[in-house]
PDB file of N, CA, C and O in Angstrom:
ATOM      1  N   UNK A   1       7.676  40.870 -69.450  1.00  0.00           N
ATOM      2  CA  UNK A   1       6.837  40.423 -68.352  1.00  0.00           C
ATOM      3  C   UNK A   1       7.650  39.616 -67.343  1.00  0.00           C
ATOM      4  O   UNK A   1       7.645  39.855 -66.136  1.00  0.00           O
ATOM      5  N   UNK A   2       8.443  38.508 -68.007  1.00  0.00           N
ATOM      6  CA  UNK A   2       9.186  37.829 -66.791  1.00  0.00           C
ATOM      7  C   UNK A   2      10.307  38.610 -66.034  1.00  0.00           C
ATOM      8  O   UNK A   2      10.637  38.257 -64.902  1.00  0.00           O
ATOM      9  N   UNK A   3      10.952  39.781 -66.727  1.00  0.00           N
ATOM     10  CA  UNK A   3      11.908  40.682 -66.453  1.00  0.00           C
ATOM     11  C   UNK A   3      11.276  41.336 -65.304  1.00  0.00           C
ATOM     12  O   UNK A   3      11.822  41.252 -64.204  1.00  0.00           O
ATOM     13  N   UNK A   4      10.332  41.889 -65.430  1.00  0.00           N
ATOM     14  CA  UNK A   4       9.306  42.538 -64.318  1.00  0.00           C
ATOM     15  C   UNK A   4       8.948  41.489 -63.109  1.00  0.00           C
ATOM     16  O   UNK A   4       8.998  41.998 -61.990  1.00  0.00           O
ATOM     17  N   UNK A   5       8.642  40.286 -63.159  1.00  0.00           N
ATOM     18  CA  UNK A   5       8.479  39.654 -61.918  1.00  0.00           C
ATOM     19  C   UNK A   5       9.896  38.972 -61.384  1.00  0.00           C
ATOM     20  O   UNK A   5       9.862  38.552 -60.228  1.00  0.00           O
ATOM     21  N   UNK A   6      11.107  38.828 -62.100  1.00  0.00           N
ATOM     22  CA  UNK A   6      12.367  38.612 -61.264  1.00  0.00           C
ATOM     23  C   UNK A   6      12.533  39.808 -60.668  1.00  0.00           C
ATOM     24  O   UNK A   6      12.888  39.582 -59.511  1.00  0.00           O
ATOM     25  N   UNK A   7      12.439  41.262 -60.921  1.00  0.00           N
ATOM     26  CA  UNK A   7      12.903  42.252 -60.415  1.00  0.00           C
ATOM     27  C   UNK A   7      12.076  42.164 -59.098  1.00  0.00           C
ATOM     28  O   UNK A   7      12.516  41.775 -58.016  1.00  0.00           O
ATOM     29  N   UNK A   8      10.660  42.636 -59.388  1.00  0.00           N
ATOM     30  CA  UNK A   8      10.128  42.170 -58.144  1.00  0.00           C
ATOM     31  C   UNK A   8      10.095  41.236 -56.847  1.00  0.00           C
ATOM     32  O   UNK A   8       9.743  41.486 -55.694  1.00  0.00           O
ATOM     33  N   UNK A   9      10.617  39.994 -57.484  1.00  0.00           N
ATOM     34  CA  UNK A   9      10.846  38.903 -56.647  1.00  0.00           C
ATOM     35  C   UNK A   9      12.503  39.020 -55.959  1.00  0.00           C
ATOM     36  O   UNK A   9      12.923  38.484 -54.933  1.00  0.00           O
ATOM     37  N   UNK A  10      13.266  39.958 -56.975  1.00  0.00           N
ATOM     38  CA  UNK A  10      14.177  40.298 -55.793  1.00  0.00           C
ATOM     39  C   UNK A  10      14.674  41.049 -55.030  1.00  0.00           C
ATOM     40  O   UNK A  10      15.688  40.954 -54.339  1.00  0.00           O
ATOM     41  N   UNK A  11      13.417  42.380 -55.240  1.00  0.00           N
ATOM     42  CA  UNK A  11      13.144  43.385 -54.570  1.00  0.00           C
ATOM     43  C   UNK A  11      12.646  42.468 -53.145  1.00  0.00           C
ATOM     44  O   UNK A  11      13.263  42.537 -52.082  1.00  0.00           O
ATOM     45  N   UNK A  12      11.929  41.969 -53.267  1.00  0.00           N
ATOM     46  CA  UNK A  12      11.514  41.331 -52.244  1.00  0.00           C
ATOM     47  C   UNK A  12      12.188  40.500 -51.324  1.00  0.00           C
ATOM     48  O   UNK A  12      11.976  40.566 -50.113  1.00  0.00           O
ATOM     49  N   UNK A  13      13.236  39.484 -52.003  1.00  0.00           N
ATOM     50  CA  UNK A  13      14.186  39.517 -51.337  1.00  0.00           C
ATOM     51  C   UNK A  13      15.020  39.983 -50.246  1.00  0.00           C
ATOM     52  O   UNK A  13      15.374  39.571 -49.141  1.00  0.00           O
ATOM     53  N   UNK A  14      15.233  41.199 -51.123  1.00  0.00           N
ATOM     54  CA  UNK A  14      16.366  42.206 -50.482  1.00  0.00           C
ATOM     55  C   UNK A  14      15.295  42.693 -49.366  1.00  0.00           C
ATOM     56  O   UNK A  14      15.890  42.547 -48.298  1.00  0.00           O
ATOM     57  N   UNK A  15      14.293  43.086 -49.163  1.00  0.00           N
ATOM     58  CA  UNK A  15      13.543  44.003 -48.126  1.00  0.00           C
ATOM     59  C   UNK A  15      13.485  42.582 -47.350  1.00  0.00           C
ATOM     60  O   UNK A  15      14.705  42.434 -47.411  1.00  0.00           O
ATOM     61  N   UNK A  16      13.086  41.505 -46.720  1.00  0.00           N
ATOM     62  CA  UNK A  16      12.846  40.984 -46.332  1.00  0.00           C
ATOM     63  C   UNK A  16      14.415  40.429 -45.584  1.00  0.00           C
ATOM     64  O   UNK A  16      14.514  40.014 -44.430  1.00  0.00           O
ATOM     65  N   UNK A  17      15.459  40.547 -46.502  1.00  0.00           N
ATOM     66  CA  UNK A  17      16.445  39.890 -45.967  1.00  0.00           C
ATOM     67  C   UNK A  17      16.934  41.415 -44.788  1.00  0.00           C
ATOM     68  O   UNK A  17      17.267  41.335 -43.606  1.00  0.00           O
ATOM     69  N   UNK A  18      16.795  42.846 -45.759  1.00  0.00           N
ATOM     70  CA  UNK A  18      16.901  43.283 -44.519  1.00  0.00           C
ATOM     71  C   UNK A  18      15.916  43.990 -43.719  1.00  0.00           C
ATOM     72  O   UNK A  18      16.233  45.070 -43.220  1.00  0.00           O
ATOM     73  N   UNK A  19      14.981  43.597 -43.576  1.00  0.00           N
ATOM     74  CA  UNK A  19      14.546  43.052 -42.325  1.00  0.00           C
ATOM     75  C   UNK A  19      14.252  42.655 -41.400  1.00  0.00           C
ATOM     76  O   UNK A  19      13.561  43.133 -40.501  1.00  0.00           O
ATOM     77  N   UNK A  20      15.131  40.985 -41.591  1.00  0.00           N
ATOM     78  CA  UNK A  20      15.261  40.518 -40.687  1.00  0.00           C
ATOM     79  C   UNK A  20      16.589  41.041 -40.011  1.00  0.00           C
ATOM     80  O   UNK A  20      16.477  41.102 -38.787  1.00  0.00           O
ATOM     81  N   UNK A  21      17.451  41.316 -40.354  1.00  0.00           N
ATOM     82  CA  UNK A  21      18.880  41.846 -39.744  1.00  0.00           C
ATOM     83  C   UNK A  21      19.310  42.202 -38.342  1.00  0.00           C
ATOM     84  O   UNK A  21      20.482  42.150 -37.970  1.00  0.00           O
ATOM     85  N   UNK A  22      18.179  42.609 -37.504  1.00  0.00           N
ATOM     86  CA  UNK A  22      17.989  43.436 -36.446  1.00  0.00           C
ATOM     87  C   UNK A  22      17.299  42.491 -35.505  1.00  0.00           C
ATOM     88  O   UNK A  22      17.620  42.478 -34.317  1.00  0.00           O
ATOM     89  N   UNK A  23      16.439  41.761 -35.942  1.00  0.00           N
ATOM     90  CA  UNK A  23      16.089  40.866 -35.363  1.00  0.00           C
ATOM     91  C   UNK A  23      16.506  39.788 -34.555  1.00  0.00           C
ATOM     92  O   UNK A  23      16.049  39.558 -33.436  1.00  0.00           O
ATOM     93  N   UNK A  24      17.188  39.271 -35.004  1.00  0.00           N
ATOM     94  CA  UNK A  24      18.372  38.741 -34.101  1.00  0.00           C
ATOM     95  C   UNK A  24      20.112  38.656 -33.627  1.00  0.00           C
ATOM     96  O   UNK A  24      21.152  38.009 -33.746  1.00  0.00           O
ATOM     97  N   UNK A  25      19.406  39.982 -32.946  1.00  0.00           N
ATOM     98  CA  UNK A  25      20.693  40.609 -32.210  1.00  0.00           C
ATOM     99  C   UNK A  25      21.216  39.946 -30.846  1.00  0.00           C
ATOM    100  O   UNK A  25      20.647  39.894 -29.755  1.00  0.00           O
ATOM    101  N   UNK A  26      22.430  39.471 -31.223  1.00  0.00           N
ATOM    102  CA  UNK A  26      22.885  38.838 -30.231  1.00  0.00           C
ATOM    103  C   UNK A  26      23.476  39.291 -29.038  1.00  0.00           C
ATOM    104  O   UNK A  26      23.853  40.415 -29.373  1.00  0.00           O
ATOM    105  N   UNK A  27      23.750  39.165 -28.043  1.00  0.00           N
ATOM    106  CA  UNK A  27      24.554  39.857 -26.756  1.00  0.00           C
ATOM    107  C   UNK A  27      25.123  38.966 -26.519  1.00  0.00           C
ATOM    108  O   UNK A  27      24.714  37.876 -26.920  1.00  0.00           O
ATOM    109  N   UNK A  28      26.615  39.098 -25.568  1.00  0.00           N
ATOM    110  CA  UNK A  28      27.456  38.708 -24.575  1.00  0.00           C
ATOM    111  C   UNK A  28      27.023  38.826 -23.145  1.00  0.00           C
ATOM    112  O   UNK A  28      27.228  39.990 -22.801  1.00  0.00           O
ATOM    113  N   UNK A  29      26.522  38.137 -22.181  1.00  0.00           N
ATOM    114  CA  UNK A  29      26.469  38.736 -21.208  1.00  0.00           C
ATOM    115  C   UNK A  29      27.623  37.454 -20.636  1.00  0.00           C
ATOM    116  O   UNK A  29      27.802  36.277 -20.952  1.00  0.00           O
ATOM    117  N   UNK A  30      28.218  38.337 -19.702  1.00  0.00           N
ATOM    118  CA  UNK A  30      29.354  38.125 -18.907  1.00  0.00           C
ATOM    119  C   UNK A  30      29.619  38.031 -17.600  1.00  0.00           C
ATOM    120  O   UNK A  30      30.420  38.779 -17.040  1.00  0.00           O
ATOM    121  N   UNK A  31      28.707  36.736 -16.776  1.00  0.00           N
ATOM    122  CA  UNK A  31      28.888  37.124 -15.067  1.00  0.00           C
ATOM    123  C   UNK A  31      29.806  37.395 -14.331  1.00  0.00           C
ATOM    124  O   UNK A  31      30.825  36.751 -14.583  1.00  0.00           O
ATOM    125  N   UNK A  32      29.893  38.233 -13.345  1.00  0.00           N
ATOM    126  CA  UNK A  32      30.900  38.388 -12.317  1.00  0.00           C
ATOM    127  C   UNK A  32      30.341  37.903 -11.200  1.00  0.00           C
ATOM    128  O   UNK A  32      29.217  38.332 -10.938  1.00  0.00           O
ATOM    129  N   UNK A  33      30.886  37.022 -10.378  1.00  0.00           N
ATOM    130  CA  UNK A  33      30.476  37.100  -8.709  1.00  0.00           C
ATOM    131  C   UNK A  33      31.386  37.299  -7.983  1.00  0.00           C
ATOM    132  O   UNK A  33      32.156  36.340  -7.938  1.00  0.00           O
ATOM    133  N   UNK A  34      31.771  38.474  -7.124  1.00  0.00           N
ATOM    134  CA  UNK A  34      32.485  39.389  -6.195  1.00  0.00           C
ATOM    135  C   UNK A  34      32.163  39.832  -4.957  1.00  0.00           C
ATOM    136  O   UNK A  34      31.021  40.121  -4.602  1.00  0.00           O
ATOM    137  N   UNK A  35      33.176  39.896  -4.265  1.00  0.00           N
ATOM    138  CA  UNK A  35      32.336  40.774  -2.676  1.00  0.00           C
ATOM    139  C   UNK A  35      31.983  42.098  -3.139  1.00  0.00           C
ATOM    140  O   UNK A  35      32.735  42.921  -3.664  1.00  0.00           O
ATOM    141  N   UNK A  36      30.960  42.188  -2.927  1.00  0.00           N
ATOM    142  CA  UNK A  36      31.200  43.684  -3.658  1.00  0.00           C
ATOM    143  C   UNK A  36      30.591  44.694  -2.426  1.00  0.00           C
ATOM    144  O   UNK A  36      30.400  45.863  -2.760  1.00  0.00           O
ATOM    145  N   UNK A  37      30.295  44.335  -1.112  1.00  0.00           N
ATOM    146  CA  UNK A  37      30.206  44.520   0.124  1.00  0.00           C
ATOM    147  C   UNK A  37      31.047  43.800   1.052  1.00  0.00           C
ATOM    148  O   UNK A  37      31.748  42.864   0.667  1.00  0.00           O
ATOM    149  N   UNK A  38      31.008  44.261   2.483  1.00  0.00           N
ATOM    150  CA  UNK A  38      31.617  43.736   2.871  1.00  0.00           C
ATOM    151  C   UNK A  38      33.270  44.195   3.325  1.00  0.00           C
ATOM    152  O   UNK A  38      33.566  45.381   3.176  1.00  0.00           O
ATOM    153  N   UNK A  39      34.011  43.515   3.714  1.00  0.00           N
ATOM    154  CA  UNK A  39      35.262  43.973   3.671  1.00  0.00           C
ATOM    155  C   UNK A  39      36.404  43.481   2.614  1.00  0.00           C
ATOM    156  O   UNK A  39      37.351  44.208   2.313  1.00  0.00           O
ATOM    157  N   UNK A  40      36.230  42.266   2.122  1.00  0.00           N
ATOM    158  CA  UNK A  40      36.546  42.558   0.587  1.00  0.00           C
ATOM    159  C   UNK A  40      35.892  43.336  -0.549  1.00  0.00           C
ATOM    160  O   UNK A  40      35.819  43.087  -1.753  1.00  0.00           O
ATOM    161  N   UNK A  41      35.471  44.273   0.128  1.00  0.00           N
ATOM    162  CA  UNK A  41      34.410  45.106  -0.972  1.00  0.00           C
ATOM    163  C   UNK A  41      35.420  45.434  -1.785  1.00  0.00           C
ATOM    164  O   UNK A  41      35.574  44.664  -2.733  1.00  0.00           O
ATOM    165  N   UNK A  42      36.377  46.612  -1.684  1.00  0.00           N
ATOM    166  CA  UNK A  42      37.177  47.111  -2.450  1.00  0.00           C
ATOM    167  C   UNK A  42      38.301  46.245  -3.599  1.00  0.00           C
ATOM    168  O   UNK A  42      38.702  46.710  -4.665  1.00  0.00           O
ATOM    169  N   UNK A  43      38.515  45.399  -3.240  1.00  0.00           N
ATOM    170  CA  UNK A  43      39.086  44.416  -4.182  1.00  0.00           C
ATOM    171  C   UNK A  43      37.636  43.549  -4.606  1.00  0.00           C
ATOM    172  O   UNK A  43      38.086  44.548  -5.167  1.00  0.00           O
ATOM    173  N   UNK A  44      36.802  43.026  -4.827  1.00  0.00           N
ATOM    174  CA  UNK A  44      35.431  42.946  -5.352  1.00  0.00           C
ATOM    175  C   UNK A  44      35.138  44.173  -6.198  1.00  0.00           C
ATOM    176  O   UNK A  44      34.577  44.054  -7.287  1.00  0.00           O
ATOM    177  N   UNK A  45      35.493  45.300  -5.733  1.00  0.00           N
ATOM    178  CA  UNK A  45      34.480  45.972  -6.892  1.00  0.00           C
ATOM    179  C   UNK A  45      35.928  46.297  -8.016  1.00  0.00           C
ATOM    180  O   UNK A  45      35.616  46.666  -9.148  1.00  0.00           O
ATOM    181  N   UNK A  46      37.234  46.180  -7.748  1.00  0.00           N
ATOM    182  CA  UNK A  46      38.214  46.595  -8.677  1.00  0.00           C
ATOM    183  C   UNK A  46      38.003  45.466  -9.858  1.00  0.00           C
ATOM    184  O   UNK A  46      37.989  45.753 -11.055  1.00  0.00           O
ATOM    185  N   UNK A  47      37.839  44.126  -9.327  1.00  0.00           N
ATOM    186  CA  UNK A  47      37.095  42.894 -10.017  1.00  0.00           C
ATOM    187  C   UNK A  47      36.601  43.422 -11.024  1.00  0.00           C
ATOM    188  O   UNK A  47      37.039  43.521 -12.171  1.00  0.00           O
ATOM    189  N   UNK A  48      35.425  43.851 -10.444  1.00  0.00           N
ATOM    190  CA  UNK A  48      34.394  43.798 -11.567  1.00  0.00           C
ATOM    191  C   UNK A  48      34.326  45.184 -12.253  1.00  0.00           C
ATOM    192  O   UNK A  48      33.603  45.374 -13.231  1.00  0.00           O
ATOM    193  N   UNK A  49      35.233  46.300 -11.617  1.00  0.00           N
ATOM    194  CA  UNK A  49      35.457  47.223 -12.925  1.00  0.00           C
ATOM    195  C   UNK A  49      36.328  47.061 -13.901  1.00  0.00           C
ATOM    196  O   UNK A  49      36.475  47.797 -14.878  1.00  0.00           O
ATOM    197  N   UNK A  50      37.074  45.820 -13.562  1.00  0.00           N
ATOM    198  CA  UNK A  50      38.432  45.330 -14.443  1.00  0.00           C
ATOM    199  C   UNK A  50      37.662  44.496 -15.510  1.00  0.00           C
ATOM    200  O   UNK A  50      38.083  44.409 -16.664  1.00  0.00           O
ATOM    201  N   UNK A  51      36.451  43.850 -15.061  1.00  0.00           N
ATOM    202  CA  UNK A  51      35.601  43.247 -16.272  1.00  0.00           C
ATOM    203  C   UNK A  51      34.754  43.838 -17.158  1.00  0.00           C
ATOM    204  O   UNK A  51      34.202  43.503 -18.206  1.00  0.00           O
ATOM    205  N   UNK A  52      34.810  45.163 -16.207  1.00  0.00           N
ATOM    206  CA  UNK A  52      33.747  45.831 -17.077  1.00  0.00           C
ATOM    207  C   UNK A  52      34.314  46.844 -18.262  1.00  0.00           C
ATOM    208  O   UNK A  52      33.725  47.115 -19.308  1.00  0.00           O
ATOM    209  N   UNK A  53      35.981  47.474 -17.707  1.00  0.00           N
ATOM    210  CA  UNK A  53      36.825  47.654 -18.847  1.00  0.00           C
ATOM    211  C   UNK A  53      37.143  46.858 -19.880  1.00  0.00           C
ATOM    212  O   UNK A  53      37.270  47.287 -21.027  1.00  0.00           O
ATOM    213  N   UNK A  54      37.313  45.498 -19.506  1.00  0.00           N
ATOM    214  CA  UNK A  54      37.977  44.616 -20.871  1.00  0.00           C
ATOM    215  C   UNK A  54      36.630  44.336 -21.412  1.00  0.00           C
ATOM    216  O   UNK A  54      36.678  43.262 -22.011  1.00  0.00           O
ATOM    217  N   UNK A  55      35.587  44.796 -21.445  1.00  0.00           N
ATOM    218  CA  UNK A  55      34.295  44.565 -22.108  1.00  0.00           C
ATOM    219  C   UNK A  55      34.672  45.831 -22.929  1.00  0.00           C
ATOM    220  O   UNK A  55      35.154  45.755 -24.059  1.00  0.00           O
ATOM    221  N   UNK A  56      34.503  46.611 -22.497  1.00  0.00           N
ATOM    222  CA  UNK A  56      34.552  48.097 -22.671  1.00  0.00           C
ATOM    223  C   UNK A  56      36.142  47.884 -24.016  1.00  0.00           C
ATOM    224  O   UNK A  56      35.746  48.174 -25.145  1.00  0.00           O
ATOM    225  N   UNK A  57      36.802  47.704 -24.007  1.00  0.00           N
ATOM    226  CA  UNK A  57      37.985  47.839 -24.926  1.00  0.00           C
ATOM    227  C   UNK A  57      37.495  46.485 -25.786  1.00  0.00           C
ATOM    228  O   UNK A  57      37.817  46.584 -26.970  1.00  0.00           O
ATOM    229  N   UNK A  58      36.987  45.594 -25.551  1.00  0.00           N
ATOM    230  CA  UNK A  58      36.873  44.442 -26.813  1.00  0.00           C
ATOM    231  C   UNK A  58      35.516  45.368 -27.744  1.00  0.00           C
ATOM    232  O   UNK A  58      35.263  45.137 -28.927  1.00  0.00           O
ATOM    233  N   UNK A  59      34.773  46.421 -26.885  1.00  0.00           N
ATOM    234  CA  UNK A  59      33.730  46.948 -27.971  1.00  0.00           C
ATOM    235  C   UNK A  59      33.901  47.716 -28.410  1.00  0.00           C
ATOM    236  O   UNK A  59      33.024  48.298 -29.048  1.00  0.00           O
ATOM    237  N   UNK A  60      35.077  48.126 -28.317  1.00  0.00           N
ATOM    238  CA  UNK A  60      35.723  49.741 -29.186  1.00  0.00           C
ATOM    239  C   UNK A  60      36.543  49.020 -29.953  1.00  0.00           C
ATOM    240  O   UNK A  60      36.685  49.696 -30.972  1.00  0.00           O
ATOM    241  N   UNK A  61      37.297  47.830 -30.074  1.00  0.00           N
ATOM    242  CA  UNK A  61      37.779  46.786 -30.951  1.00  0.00           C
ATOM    243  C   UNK A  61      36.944  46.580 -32.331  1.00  0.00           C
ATOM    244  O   UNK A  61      37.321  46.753 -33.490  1.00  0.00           O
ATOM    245  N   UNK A  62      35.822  46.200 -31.880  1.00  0.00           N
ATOM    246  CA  UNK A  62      35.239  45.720 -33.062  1.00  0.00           C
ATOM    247  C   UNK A  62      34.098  44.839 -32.331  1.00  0.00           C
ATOM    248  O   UNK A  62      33.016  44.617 -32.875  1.00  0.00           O
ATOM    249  N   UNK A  63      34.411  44.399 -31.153  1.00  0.00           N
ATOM    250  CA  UNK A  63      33.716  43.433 -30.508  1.00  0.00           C
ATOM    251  C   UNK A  63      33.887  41.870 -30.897  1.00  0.00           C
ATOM    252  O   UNK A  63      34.786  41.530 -31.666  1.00  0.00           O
ATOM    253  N   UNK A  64      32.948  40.893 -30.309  1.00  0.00           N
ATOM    254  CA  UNK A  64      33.755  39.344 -30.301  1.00  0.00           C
ATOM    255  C   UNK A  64      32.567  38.896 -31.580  1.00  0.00           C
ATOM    256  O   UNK A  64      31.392  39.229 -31.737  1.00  0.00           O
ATOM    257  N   UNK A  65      33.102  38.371 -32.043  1.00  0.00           N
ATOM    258  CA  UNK A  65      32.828  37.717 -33.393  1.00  0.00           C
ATOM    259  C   UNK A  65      31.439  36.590 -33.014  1.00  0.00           C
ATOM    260  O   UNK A  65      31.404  35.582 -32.308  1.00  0.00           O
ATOM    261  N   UNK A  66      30.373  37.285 -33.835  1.00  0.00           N
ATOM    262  CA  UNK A  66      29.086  36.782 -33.722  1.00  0.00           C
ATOM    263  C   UNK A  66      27.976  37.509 -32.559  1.00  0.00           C
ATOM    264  O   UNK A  66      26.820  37.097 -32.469  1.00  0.00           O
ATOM    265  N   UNK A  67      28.556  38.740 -31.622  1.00  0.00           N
ATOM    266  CA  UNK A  67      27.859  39.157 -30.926  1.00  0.00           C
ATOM    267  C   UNK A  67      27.533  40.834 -31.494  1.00  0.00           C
ATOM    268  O   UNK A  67      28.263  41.482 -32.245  1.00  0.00           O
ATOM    269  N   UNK A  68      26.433  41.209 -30.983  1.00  0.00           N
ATOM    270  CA  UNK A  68      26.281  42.941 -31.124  1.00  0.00           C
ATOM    271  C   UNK A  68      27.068  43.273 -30.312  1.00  0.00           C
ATOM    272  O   UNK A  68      28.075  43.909 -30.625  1.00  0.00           O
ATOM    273  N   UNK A  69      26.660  42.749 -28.489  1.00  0.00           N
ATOM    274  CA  UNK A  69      27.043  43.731 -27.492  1.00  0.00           C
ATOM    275  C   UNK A  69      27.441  42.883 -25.964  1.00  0.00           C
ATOM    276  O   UNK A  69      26.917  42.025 -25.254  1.00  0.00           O
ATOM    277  N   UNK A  70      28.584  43.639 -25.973  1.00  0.00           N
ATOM    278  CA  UNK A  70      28.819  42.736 -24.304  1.00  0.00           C
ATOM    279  C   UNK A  70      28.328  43.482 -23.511  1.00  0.00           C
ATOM    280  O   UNK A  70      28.257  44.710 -23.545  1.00  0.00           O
ATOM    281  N   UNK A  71      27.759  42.351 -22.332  1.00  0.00           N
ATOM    282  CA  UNK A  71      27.215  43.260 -21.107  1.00  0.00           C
ATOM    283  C   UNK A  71      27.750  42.377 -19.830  1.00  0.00           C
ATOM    284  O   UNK A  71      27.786  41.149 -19.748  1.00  0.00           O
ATOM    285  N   UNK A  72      28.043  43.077 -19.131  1.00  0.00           N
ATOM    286  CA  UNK A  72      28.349  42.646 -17.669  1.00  0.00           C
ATOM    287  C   UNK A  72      27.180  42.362 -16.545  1.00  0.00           C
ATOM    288  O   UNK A  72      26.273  43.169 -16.342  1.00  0.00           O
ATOM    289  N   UNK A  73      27.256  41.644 -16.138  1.00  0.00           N
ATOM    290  CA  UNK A  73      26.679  41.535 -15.177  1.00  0.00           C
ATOM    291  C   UNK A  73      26.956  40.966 -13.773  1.00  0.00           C
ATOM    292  O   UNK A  73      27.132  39.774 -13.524  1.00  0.00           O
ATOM    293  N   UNK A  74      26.963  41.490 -13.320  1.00  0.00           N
ATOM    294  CA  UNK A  74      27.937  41.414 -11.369  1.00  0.00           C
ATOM    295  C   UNK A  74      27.100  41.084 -10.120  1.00  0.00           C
ATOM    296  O   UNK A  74      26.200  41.863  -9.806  1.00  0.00           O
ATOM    297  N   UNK A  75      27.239  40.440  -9.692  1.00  0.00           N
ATOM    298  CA  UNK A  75      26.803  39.825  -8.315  1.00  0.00           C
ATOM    299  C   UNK A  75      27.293  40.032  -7.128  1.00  0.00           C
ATOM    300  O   UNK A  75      28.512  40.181  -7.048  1.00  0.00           O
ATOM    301  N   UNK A  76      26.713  40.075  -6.263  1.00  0.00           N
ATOM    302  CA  UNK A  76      27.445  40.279  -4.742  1.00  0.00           C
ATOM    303  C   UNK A  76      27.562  38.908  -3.941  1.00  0.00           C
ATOM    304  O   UNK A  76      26.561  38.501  -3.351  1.00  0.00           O
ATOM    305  N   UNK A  77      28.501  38.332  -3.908  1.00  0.00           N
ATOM    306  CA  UNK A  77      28.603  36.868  -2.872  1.00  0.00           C
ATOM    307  C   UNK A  77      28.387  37.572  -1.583  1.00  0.00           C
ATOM    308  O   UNK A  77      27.789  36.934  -0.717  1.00  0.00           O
ATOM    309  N   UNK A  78      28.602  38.245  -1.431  1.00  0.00           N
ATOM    310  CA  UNK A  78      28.866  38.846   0.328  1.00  0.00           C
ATOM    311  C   UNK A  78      29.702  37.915   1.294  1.00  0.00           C
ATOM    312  O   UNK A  78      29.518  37.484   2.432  1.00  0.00           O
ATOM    313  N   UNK A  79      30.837  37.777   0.221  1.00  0.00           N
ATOM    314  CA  UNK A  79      32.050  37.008   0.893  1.00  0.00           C
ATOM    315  C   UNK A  79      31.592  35.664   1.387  1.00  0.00           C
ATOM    316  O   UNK A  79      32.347  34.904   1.993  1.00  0.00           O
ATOM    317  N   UNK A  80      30.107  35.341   1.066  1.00  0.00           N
ATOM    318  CA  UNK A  80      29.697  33.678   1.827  1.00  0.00           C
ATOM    319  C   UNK A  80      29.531  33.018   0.727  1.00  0.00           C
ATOM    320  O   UNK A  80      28.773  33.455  -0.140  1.00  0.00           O
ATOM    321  N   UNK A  81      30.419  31.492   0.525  1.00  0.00           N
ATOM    322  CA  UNK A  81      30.131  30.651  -0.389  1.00  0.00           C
ATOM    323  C   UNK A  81      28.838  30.387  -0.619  1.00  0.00           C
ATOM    324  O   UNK A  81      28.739  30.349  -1.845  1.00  0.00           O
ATOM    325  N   UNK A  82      27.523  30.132  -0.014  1.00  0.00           N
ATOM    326  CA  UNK A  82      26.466  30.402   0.361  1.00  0.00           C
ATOM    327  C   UNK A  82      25.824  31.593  -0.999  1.00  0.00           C
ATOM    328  O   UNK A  82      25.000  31.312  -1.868  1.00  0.00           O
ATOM    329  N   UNK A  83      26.325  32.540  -0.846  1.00  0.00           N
ATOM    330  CA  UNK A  83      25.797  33.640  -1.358  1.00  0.00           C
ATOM    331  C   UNK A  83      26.260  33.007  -2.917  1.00  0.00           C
ATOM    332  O   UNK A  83      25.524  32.530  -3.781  1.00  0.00           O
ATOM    333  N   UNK A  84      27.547  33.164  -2.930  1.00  0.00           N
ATOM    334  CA  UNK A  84      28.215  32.809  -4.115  1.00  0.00           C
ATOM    335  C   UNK A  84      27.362  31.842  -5.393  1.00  0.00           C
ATOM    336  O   UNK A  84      27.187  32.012  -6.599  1.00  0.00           O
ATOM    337  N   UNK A  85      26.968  30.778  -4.409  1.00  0.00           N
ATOM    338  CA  UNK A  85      26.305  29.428  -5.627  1.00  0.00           C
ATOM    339  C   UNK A  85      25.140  30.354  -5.991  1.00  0.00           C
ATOM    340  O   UNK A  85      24.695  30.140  -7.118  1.00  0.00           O
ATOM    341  N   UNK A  86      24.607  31.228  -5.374  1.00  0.00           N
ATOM    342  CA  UNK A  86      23.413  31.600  -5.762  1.00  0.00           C
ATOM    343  C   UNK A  86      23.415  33.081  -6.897  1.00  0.00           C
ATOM    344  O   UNK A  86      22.530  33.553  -7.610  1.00  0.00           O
ATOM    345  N   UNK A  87      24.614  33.421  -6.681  1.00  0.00           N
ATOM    346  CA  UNK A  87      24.460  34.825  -7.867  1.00  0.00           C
ATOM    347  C   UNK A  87      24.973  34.038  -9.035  1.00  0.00           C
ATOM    348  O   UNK A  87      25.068  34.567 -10.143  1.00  0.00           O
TER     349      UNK A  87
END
């Protein structure tokens, strides 16, 4: 009888522990702010495809320790400090 309710109790365990597993999935997100218009457009957007590669190669790595997934995320200053504080 007690053999039967440890098994159970750590059947239960185990389903519950994975369970939760998925649940809190963590991300990287990673800002960029760049001209990404404009006439520094083209060096702005090499920026932020250069961030969006070394994301891209740390997740074919293995990725950074404690996260699921990096994500980028990029802003447009439109070359005005102005713009900048705000993305």
């Amino acid at each position: 009888m007690i053999r039967k309710q440890i098994g159970t109790i750590g059947l239960i365990a185990v389903l519950v522990l994975l369970c939760g597993a998925g649940v809190y999935a963590k991300e990287l997100k990673i800002g960029v702010g760049a001209p990404l218009s404009g006439g520094n457009a083209p060096s702005g957007q090499d920026y932020r495809d250069g961030v969006i590669l070394a994301a891209e190669e740390w997740e074919a790595r293995g990725g950074v320790a404690g996260y699921d997934k990096i994500t980028v995320i990029a802003g447009d200053d439109k070359e005005s400090a102005k713009e900048g504080v705000s993305v």
